[in-house]
TORVEXPA-107385 format. One record per residue (C-alpha): residue number from 1; x, y, z; chain; residue in one letter. Coordinates in nm, 2 decimals. Example, Ala and Ser with C-alpha at 12.3 -4.5 7.8 and 13.67 -1.06 7.14 Angstrom:
% TORVEXPA-107385
PT/mike/c1/c2/c3/dodo/voba
PT/1/1.23/-0.45/0.78/A/A;
PT/2/1.37/-0.11/0.71/A/S;
This chain:
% TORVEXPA-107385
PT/mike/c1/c2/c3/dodo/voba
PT/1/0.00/0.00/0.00/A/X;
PT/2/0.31/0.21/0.11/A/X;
PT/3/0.48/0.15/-0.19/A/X;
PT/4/0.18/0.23/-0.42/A/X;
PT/5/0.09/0.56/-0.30/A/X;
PT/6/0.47/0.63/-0.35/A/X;
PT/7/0.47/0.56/-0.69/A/X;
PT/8/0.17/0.77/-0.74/A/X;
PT/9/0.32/1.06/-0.57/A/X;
PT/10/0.64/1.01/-0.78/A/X;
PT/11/0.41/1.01/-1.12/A/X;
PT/12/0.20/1.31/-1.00/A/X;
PT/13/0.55/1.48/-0.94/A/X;
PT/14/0.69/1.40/-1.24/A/X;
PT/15/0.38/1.52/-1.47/A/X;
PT/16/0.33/1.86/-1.23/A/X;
PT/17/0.72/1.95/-1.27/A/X;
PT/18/0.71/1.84/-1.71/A/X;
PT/19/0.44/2.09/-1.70/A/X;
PT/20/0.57/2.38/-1.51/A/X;
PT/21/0.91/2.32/-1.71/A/X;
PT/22/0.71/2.38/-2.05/A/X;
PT/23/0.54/2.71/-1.90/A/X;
PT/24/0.87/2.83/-1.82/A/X;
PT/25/1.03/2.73/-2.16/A/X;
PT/26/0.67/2.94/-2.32/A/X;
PT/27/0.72/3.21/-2.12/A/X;
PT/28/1.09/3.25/-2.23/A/X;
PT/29/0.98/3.22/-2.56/A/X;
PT/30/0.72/3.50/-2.57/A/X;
PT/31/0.94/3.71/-2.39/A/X;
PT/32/1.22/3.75/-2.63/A/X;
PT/33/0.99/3.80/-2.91/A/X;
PT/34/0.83/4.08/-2.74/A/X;
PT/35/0.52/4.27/-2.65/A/X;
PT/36/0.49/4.38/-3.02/A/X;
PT/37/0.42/3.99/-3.08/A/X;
PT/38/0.15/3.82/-3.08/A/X;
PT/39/0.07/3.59/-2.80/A/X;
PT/40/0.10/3.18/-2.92/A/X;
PT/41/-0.23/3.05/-2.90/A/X;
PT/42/-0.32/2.76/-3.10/A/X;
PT/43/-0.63/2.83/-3.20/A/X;
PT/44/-0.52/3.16/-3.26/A/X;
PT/45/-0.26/3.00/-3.56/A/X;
PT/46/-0.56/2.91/-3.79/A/X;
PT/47/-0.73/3.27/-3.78/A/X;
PT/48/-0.61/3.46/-4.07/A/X;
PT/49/-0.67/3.81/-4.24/A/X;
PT/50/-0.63/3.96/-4.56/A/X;
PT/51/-0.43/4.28/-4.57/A/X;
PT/52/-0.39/4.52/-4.82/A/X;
PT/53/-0.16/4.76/-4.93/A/X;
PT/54/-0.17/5.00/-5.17/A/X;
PT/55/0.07/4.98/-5.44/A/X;
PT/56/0.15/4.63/-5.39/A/X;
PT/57/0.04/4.35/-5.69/A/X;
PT/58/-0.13/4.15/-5.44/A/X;
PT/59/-0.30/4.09/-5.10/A/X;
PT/60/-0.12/3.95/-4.80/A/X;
PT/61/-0.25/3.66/-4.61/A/X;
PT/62/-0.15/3.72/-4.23/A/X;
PT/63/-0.22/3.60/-3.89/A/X;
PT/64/-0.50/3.76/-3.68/A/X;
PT/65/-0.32/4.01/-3.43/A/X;
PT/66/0.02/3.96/-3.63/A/X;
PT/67/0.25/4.31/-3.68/A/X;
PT/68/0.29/4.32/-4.02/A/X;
PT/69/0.46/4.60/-4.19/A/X;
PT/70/0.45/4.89/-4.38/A/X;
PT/71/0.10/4.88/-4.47/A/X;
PT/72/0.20/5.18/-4.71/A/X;
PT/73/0.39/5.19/-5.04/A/X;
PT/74/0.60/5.52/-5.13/A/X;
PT/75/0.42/5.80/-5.28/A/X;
PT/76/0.37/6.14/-5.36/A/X;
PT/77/0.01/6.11/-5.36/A/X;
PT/78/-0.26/6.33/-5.20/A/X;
PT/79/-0.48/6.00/-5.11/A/X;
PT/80/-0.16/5.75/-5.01/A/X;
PT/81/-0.07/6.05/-4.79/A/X;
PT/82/-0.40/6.04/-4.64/A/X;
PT/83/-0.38/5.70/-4.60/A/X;
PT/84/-0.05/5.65/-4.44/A/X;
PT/85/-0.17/5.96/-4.19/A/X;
PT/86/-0.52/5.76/-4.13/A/X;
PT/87/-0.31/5.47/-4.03/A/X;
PT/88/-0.04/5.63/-3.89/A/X;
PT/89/-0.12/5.95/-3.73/A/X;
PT/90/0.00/6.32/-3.82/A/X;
PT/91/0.34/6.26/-4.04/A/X;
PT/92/0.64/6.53/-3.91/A/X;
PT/93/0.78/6.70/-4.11/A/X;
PT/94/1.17/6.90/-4.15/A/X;
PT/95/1.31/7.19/-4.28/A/X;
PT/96/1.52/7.12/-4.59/A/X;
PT/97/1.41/6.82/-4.67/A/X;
PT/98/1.20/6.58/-4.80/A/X;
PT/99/1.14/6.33/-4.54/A/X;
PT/100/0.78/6.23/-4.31/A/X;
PT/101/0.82/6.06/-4.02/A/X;
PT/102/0.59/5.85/-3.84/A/X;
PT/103/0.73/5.73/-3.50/A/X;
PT/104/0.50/5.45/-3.37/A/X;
PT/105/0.55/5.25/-3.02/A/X;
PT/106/0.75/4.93/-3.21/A/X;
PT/107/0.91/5.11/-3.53/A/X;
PT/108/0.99/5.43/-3.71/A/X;
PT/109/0.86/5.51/-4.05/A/X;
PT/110/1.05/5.74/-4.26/A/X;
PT/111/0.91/5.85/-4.61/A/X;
PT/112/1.12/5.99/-4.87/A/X;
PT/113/0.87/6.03/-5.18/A/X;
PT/114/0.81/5.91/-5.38/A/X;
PT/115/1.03/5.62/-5.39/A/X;
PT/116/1.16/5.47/-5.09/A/X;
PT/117/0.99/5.38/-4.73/A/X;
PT/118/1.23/5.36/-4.44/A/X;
PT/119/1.13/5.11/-4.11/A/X;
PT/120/1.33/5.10/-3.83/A/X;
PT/121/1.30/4.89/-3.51/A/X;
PT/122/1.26/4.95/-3.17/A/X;
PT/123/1.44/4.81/-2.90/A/X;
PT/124/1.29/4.50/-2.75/A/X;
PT/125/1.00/4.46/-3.03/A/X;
PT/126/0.94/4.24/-3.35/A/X;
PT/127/0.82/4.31/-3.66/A/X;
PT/128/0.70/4.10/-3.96/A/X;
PT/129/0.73/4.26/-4.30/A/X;
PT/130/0.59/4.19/-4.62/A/X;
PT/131/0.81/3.93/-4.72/A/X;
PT/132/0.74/3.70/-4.41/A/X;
PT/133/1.05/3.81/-4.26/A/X;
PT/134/1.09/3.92/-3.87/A/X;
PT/135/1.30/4.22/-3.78/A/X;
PT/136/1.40/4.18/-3.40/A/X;
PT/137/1.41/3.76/-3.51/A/X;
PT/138/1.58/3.67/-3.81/A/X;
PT/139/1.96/3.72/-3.85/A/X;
PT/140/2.10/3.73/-4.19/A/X;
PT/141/2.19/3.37/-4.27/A/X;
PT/142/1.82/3.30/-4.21/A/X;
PT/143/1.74/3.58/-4.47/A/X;
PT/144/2.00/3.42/-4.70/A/X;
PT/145/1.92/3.12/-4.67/A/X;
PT/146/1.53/3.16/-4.71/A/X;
PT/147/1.63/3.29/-5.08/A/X;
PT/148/1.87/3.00/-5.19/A/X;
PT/149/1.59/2.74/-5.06/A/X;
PT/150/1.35/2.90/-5.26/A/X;
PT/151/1.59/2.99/-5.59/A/X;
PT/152/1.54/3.38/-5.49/A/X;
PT/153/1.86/3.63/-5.62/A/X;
PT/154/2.03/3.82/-5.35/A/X;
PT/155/2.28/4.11/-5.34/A/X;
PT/156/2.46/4.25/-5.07/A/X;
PT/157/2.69/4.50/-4.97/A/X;
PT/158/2.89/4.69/-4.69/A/X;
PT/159/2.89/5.05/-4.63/A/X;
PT/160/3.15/5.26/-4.46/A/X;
PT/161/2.97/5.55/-4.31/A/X;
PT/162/3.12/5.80/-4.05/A/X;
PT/163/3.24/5.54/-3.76/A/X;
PT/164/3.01/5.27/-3.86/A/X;
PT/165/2.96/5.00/-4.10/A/X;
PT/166/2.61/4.88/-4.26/A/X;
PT/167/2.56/4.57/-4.39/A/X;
PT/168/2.25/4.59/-4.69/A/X;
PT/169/2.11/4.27/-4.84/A/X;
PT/170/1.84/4.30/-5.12/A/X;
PT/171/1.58/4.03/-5.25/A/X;
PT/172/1.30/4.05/-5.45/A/X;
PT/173/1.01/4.24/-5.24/A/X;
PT/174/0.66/4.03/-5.20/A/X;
PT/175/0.51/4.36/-5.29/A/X;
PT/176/0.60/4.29/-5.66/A/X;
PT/177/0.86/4.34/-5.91/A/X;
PT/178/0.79/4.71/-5.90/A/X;
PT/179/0.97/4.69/-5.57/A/X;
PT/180/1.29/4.57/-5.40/A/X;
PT/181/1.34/4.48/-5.04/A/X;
PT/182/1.64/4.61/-4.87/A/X;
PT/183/1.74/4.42/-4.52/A/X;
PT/184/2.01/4.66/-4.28/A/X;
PT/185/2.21/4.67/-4.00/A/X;
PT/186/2.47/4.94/-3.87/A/X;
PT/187/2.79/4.85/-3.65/A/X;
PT/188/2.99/5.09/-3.47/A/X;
PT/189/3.35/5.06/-3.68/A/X;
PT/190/3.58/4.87/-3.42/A/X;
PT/191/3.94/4.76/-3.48/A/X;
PT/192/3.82/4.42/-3.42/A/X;
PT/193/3.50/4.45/-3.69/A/X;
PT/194/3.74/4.64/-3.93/A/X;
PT/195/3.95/4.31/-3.88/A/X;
PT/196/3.72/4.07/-3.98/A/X;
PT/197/3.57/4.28/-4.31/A/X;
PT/198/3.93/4.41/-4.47/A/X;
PT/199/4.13/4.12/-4.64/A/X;
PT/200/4.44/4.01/-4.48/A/X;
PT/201/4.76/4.24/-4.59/A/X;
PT/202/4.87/4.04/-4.93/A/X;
PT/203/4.56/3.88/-4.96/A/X;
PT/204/4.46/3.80/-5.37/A/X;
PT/205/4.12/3.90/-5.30/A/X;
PT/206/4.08/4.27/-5.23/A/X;
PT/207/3.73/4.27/-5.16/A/X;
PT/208/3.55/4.37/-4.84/A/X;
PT/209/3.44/4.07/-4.61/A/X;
PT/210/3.10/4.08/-4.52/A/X;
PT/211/3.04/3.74/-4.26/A/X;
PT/212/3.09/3.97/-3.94/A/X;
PT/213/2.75/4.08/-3.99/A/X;
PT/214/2.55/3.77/-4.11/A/X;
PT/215/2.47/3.64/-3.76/A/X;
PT/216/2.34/3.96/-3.66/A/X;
PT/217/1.96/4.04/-3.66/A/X;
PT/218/1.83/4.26/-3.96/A/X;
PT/219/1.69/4.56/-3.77/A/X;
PT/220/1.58/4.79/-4.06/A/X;
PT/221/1.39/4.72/-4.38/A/X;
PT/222/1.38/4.97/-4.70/A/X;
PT/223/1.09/4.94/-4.94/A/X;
PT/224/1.19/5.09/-5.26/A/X;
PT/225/1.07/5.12/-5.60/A/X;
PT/226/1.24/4.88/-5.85/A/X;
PT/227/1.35/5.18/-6.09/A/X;
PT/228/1.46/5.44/-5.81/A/X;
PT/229/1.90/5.47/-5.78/A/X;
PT/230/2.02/5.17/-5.65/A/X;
PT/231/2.11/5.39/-5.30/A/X;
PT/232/1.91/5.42/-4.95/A/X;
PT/233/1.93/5.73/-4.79/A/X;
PT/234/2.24/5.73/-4.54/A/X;
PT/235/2.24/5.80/-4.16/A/X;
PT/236/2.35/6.12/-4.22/A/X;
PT/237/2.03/6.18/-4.39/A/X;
PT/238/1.82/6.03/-4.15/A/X;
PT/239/2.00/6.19/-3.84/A/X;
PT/240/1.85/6.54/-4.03/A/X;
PT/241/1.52/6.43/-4.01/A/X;
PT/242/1.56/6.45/-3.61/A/X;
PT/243/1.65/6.84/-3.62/A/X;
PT/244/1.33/7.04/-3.46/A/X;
PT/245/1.13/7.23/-3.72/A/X;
């Protein structure tokens, strides 16, 4: 009898600390995706919406409660204006130049009509953009990688701005092919990062080394039309935008 209700304590034991271990392993996991995320529910999984956005060829297909952004194309027209400011609020404006700014609690939208659409991430939130791709989540192997499993052409390239370095990688945009995607991260320029990106002194290959950054998470995203300048607008350019009225 002794024995017995030991084993069933030990089994009751057993099951109570499996459980609590997967609430604690949940909990983890919903906190380092952030309160810009949506909460895993299962049920929640098979509710889906259709999304539009202006400008793009088609409709997205996206999970209920899912942050999925921009929900605006580039434009310099009257109604997408209105649009963007029904969705986003009064756009800011700056003195000597072209830029609107929407600053939201989990990103920054920046504007430079009529071509190009600047979002930047927060600190400590996610966000899921057109192509299925999580700022704040994926790094850029997984972005890479996500375009060689599907036959998708890449470029990339590193930047040298003013005590930094920015690693760009641009796919094909799910908006259409009026559009390219353009995937960023800046790095303060460090003896040790200028290191790993310059060749080795007598090295055959001259070119600049770009693995430093491609386990690092992609924390801006650039929508831009297909036939604007191959060029996003640098930090310089954005720093103006903070400069009061």
């Amino acid at each position: 009898m002794l024995r017995a209700l030991l084993v069933s304590l030990g089994l009751v034991a057993a099951v109570l600390g499996a459980y609590l271990y997967w609430l604690h392993r949940t909990q983890a996991y919903l906190h380092l995706r952030s309160l810009s995320a949506p909460p895993v529910h299962h049920a929640a999984e098979a509710r889906t919406r259709v999304l539009h956005v202006s400008g793009c060829q088609r409709d997205f297909l996206v999970k209920v409660g899912e942050l999925v952004e921009p929900q605006i194309t580039p434009s310099s027209s009257p109604s997408d204006l209105a649009q963007a400011e029904k969705l986003y609020g009064a756009a800011r404006r700056f003195r000597h130049s072209p830029a609107m700014v929407w600053k939201q609690n989990a990103f920054t939208l920046t504007e430079w009509p009529p071509d190009t659409l600047q979002l930047s991430l927060n600190t400590g939130h996610v966000v899921q953009t057109l192509d299925g791709i999580e700022l704040g989540v994926d790094s850029f192997n997984a972005i890479r990688a996500r375009m060689r499993d599907h036959n998708l052409p890449f470029t990339d390239e590193l930047v040298h701005g003013h005590q930094s370095w920015t690693y760009r990688l641009t796919i094909p945009s799910s908006c259409g092919p009026a559009w390219r995607s353009i995937y960023a991260r800046t790095l303060p320029e460090t003896p040790e990062l200028d290191a790993q990106i310059h060749p080795p002194a007598g090295s055959p290959d001259p070119s600049l080394r770009p693995a430093a950054f491609f386990n690092k998470l992609a924390l801006e995203y650039t929508l831009q039309s297909a036939s604007a300048a191959a060029a996003v607008p640098t930090v310089a350019a954005r720093q103006a935008t903070r400069i009061k009225k």
